[in-house]
ZATORLO-612504 format. One record per residue (C-alpha): x, y, z; residue in one letter. Coordinates in nm, 3 decimals, decimal comma. Layout:
BEGIN
xx:yy:zz:zaro
X:Y:Z:a
...
END
This chain:
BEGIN
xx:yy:zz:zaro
-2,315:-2,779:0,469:x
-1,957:-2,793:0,426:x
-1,715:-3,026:0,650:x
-1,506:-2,859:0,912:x
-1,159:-2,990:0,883:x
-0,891:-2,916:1,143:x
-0,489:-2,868:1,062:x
-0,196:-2,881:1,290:x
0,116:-2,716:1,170:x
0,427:-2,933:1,124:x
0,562:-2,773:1,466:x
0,258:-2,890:1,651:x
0,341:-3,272:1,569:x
0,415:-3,442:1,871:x
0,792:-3,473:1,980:x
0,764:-3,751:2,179:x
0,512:-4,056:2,227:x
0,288:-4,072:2,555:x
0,383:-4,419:2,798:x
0,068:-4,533:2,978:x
0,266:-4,768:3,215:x
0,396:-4,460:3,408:x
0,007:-4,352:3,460:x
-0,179:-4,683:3,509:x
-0,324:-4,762:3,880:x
-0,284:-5,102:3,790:x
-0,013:-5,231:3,491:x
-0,064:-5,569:3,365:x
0,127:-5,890:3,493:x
0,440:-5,971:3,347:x
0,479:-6,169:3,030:x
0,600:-6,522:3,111:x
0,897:-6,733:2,886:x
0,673:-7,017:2,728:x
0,912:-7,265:2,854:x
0,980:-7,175:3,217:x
0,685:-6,953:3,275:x
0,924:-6,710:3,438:x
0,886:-6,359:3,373:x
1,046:-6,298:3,041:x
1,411:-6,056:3,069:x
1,565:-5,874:2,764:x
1,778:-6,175:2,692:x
1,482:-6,390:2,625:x
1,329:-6,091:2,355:x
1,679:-6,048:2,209:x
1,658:-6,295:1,929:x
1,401:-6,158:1,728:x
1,336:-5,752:1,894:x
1,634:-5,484:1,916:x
1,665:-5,418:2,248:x
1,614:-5,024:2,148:x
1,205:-5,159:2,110:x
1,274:-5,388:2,426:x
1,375:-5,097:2,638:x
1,004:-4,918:2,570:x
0,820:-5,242:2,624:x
0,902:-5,264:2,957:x
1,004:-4,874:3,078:x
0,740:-4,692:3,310:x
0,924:-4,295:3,177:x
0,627:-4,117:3,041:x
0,709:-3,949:2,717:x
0,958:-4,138:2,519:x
1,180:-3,897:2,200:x
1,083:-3,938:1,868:x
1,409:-4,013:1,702:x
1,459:-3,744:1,415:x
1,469:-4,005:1,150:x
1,102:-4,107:1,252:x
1,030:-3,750:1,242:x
1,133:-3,667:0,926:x
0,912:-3,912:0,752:x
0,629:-3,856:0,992:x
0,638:-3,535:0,823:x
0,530:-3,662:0,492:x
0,136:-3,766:0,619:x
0,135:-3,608:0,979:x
-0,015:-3,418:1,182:x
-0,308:-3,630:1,030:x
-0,643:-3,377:0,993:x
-0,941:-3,386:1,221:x
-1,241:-3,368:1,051:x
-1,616:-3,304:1,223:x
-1,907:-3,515:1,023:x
-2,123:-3,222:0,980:x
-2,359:-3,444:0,713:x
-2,312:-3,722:0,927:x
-2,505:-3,527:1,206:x
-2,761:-3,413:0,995:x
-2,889:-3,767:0,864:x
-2,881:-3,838:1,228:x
-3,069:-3,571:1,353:x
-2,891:-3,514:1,687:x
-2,750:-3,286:1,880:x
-2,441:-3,455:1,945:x
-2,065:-3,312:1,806:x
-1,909:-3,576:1,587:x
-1,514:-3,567:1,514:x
-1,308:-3,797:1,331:x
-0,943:-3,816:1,342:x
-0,857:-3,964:0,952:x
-0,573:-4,188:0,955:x
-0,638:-4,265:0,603:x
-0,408:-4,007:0,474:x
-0,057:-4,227:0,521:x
0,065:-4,359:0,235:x
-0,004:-4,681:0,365:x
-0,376:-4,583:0,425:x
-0,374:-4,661:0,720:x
-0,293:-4,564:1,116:x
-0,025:-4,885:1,092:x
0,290:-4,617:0,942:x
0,260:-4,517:1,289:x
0,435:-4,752:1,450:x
0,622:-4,928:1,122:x
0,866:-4,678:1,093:x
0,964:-4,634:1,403:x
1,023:-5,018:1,430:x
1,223:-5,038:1,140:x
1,432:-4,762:1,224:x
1,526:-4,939:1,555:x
1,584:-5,267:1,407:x
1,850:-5,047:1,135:x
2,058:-4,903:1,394:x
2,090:-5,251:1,562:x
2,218:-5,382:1,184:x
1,895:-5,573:1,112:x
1,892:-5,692:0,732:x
1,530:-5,805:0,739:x
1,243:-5,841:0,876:x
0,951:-6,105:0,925:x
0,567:-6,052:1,015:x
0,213:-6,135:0,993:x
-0,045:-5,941:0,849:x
-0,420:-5,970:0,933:x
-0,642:-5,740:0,634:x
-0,339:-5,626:0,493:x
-0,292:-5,287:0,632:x
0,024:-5,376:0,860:x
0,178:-5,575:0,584:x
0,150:-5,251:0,333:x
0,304:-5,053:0,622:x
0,601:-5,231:0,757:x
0,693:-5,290:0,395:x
0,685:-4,952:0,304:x
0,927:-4,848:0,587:x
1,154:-5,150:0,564:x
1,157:-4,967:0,177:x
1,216:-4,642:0,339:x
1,510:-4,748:0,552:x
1,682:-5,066:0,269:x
1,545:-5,399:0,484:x
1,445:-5,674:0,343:x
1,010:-5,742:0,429:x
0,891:-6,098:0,433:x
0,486:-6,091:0,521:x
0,286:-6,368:0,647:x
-0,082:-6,301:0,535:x
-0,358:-6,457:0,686:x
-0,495:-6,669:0,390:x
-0,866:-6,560:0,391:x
-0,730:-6,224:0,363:x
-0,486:-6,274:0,106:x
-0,738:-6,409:-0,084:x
-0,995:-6,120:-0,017:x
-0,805:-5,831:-0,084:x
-0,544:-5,904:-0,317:x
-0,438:-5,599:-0,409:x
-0,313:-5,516:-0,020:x
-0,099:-5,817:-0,113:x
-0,001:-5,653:-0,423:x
0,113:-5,296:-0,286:x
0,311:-5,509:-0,058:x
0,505:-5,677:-0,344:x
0,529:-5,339:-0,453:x
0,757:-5,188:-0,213:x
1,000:-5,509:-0,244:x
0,802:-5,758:0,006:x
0,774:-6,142:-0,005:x
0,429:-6,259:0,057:x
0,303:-6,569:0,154:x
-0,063:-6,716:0,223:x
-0,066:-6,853:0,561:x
-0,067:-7,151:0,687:x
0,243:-7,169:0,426:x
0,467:-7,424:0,329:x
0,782:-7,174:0,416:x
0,742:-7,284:0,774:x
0,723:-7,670:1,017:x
0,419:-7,457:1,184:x
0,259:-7,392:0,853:x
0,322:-7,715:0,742:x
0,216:-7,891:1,043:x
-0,127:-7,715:1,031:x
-0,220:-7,768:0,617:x
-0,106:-8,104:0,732:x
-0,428:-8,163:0,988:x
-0,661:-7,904:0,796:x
-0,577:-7,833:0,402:x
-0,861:-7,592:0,421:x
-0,765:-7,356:0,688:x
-0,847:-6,983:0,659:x
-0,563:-6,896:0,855:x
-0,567:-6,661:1,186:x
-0,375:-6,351:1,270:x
-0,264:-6,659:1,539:x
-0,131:-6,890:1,281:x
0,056:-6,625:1,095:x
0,208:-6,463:1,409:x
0,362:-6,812:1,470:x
0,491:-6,856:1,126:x
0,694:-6,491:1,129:x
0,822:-6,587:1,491:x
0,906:-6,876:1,346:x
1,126:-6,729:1,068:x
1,284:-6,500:1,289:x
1,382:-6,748:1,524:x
1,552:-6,902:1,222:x
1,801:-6,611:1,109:x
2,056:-6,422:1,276:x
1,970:-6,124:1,021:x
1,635:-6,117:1,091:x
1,380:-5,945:1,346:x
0,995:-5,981:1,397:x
0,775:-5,701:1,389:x
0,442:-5,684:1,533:x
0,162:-5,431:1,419:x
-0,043:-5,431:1,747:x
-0,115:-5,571:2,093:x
0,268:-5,508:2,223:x
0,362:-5,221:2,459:x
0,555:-5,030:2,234:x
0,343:-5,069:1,957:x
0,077:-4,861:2,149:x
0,308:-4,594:2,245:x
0,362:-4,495:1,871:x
0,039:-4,477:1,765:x
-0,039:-4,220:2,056:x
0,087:-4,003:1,821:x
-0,316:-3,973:1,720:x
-0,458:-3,930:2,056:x
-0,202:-3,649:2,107:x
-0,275:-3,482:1,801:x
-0,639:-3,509:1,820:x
-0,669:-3,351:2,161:x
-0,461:-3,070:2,053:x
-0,697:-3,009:1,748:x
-1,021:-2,969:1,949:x
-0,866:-2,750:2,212:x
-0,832:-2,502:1,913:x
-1,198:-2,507:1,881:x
-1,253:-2,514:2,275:x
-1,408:-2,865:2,254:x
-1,350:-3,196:2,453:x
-1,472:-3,546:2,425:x
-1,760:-3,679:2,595:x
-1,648:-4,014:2,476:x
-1,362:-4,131:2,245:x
-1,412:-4,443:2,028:x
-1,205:-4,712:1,785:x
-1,262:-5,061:1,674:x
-1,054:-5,321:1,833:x
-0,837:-5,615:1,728:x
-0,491:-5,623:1,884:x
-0,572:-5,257:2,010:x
-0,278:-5,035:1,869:x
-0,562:-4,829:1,680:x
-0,786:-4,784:2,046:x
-0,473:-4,759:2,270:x
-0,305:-4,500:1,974:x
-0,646:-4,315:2,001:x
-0,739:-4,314:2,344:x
-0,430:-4,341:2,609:x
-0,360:-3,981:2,617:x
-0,732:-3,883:2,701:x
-0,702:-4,176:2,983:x
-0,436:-3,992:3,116:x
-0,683:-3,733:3,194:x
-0,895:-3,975:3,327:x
-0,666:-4,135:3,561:x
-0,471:-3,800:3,646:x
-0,695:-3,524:3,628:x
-1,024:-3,707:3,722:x
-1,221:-3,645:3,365:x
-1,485:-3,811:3,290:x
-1,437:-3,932:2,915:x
-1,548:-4,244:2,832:x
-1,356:-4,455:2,613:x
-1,487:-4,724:2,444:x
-1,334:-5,014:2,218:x
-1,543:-5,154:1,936:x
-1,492:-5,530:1,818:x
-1,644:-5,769:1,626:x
-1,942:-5,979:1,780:x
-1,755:-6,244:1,595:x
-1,449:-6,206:1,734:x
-1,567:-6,073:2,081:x
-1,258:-6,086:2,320:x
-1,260:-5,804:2,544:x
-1,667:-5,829:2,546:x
-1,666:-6,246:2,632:x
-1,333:-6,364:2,657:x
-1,138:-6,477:2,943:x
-0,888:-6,225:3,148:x
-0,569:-6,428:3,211:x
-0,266:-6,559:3,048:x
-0,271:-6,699:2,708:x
-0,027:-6,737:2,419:x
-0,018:-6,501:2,136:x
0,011:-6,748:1,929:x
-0,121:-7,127:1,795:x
0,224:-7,288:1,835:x
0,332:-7,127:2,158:x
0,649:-6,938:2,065:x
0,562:-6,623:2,199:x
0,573:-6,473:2,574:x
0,231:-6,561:2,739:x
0,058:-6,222:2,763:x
-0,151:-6,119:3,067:x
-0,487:-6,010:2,827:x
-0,841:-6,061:2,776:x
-0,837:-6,399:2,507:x
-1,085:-6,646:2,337:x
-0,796:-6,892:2,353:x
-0,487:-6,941:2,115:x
-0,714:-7,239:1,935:x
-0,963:-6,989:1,895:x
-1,036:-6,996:1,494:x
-1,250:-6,669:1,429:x
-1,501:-6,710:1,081:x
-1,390:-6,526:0,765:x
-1,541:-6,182:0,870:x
-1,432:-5,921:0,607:x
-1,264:-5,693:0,908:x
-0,957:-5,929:0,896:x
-0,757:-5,704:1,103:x
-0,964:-5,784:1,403:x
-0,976:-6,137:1,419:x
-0,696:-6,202:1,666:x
-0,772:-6,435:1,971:x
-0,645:-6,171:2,224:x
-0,573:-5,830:2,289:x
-0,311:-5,611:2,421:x
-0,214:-5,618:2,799:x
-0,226:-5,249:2,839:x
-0,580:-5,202:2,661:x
-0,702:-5,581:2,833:x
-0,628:-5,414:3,191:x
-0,791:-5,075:3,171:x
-1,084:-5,249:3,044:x
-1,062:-5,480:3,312:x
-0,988:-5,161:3,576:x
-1,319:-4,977:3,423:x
-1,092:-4,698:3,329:x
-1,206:-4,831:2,943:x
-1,522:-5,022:2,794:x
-1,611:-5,239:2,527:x
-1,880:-5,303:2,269:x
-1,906:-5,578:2,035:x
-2,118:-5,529:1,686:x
-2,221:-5,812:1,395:x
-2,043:-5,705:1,044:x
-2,386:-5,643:0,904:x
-2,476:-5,336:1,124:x
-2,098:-5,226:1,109:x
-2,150:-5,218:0,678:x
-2,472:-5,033:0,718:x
-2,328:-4,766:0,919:x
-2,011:-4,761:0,685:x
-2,217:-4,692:0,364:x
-2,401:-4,387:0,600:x
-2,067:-4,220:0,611:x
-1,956:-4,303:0,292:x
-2,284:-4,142:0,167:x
-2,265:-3,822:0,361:x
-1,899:-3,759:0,428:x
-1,797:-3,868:0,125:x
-1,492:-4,145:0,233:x
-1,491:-4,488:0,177:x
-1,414:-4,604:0,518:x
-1,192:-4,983:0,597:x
-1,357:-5,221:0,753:x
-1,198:-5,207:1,076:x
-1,259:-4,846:1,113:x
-1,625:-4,891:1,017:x
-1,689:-5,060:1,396:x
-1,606:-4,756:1,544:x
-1,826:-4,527:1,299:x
-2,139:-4,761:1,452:x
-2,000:-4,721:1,784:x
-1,991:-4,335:1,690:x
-2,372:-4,397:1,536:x
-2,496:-4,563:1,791:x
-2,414:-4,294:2,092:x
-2,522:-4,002:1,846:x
-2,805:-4,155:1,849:x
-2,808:-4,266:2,224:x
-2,766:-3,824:2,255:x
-3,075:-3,791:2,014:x
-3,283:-4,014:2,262:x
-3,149:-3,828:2,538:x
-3,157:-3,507:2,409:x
-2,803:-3,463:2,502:x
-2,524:-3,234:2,302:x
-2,247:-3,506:2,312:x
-1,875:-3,444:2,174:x
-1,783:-3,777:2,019:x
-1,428:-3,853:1,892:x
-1,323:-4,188:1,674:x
-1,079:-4,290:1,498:x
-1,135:-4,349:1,123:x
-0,797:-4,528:1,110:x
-0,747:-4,601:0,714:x
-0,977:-4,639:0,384:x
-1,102:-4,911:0,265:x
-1,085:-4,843:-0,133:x
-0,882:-5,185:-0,107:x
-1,154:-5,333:0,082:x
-1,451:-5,283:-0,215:x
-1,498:-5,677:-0,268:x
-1,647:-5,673:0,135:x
-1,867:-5,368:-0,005:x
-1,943:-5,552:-0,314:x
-2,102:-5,864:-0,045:x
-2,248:-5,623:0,213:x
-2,461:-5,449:-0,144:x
-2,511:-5,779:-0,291:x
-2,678:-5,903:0,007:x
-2,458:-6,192:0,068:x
-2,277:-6,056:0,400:x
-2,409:-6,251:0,706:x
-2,316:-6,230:1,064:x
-2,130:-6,484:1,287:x
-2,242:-6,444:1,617:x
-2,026:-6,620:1,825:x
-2,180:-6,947:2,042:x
-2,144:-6,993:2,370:x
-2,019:-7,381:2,336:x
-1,775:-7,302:2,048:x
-1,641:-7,006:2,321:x
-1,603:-7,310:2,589:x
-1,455:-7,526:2,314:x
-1,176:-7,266:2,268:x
-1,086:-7,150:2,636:x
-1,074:-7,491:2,734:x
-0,743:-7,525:2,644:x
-0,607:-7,246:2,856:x
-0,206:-7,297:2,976:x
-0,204:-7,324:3,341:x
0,018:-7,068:3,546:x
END
């Protein structure tokens, strides 16, 4: 049975990314200045974003240009294939459609060169010499060093520690393409410092690290922070796969009964799924959309709608999300890109508006449906991606139940033939899952600032 793989042509890429703000009933509350907890204004973002990546945070236009210089090296991994999981079907035994956009194909792997370039690129034409940022698995580091490569910036990458210890050789393609990489909690920084200081031990947490890169930034007047999810306009570039994907299965007549990615900050579900929920908003259709996250890291499934920091120290805006808290320390789960604290404002409000849902799955069930796919369609999938192939697995076989021919969508968003020490524990037996209690849940929201 052989797979059924759908091109675009180079002139079908998208020329311009897809704004949700200009489409959503309700759009999330404004972020707030830590210190005055007054809605933040460019001047307060100016010291670490160019205001060319301030303007699409905040603007409610609905397609926003692809520069021509993102375009051009677009070109050299997009329009990304769609691919239907023929095999994947069969060991299933249902009648449901399964598709798969593969982000995998980047040079970075992953979906992250999405929005990396364009970032870069913005931060160039402003005269940015460097840039500073946190990395969770790895992915986001590999990315936004390979376009501060493509474009001559410096890259210095904050990795969270557990990671940088568990897939080293993310940490090495980094260092590659001319990045500095540090473990953290690091010694580079008074946050990093401060927090070795009370626990020697820590893991680290995408929270810790964010704090650390703000923290550099803050420091230099030739350096910018970049972000790989949860902000505004991070989202907007990675529509570039919802856009494309929905143009690939109208050329085999087909639409999405339900479109599904994992969730951490929520670039890869918001990339994936805001231009089908513009159909749902506009148009009345009834696709579901549902984000997948980790039942160890459960924040749009258990945590608390609200403001909350971004970060542990506090530097950052205080973003109107769903959060476990900004003390929140998630376990070492092996899908370090999705254990952040919060979530993005634009994918925490449609979830809260019912225009979006979301499941949360242990790691264990997540590896067992990861080796399925490996096994029958032949890819090695990340972690990450992996909770939205069980999220795929579990509604094919919801249609088998149901007897139902389904059209599923998700988003295998990179490869995980860096990720083979997690595969290694899941096939040695050693993975375990960290449901999250209900006390340790408490513990962390009790903290909460109060606005």
């Amino acid at each position: 049975m052989s797979k059924v793989k759908i091109f675009l042509e180079e002139r079908d890429m998208p020329r311009a990314w897809y704004n949700i703000q200009a489409d959503m009933p309700n759009l999330p509350q404004p972020p707030l200045h830590p210190g005055t907890k007054k809605p933040v204004g460019p001047d307060d973002l100016s010291p670490i974003f160019p205001m060319g990546l301030i303007q699409q945070e905040v603007t409610t236009e609905r397609w926003i240009e692809i520069p021509d210089e993102v375009m051009e090296i677009y070109k050299i991994w997009r329009p990304s294939p769609l691919y239907r999981a023929r095999r994947l079907e069969k060991a299933l035994d249902t009648p449901a459609k399964i598709y798969y956009k593969y982000e995998g194909v980047s040079p970075a792997g992953s979906h992250k060169l999405n929005t990396s370039v364009p970032q870069v690129y913005y931060n160039k034409v402003e005269g940015i010499k460097r840039i500073a940022t946190e990395t969770g698995a790895g992915q986001w580091g590999v990315a936004l060093s390979q376009a501060c490569n493509f474009f001559g910036l410096e890259c210095t990458v904050y990795m969270v520690k557990v990671s940088y210890h568990q897939k080293p050789y993310r940490r090495t393609m980094m260092e590659t393409f001319g990045a500095e990489v540090f473990a953290s909690p690091s010694e580079q920084t008074s946050t990093g410092r401060q927090i070795l200081k009370e626990d020697p031990e820590s893991l680290g947490s995408l929270g810790m690290a964010i704090s650390e890169a703000v923290e550099d930034a803050a420091g230099r007047d030739d350096t910018n922070y970049a972000l790989g999810s949860v902000l505004n306009h991070v989202i907007l570039h990675q529509t570039v796969i919802g856009l494309e994907a929905k143009k690939q299965l109208e050329m085999v007549d087909l639409y999405p009964d339900v479109v599904i990615a994992c969730c951490g900050g929520g670039s890869n579900f918001g990339g994936a799924a805001f231009p089908f929920a513009y159909d749902k908003i506009k148009k009345g259709s009834k696709v579901r959309l549902l984000a997948v996250e980790p039942s160890a890291c459960p924040t749009l499934t258990r945590g608390h709608f609200g403001y909350d920091f971004g970060d542990v120290a506090g530097f950052t805006p205080l973003l109107w999300m769903y959060t476990l808290g900004k003390d929140f320390m998630p376990p070492g789960i092996h899908a370090g890109g999705l254990r952040y604290h919060g979530d993005s404002p634009l994918v925490s409000q449609i979830v809260h508006d019912g225009i979006a849902e979301a499941r949360a799955y242990g790691q264990t069930a997540v590896f067992q449906s990861a080796i399925l796919f490996a096994k029958t369609e032949g890819t090695i999938p990340a972690p990450e991606s992996s909770h939205a192939i069980h999220g795929a697995v579990e509604e094919a076989l919801a249609a088998r139940e149901a007897g139902e021919a389904r059209t599923i969508l998700f988003n295998l968003s990179g490869h995980g033939l860096l990720d083979l020490p997690s595969y290694e524990t899941y096939l040695d037996k050693k993975l375990v899952d960290y449901p999250l209690p209900e006390e340790s849940l408490k513990k962390a929201l009790a903290n909460l600032p109060q606005i």
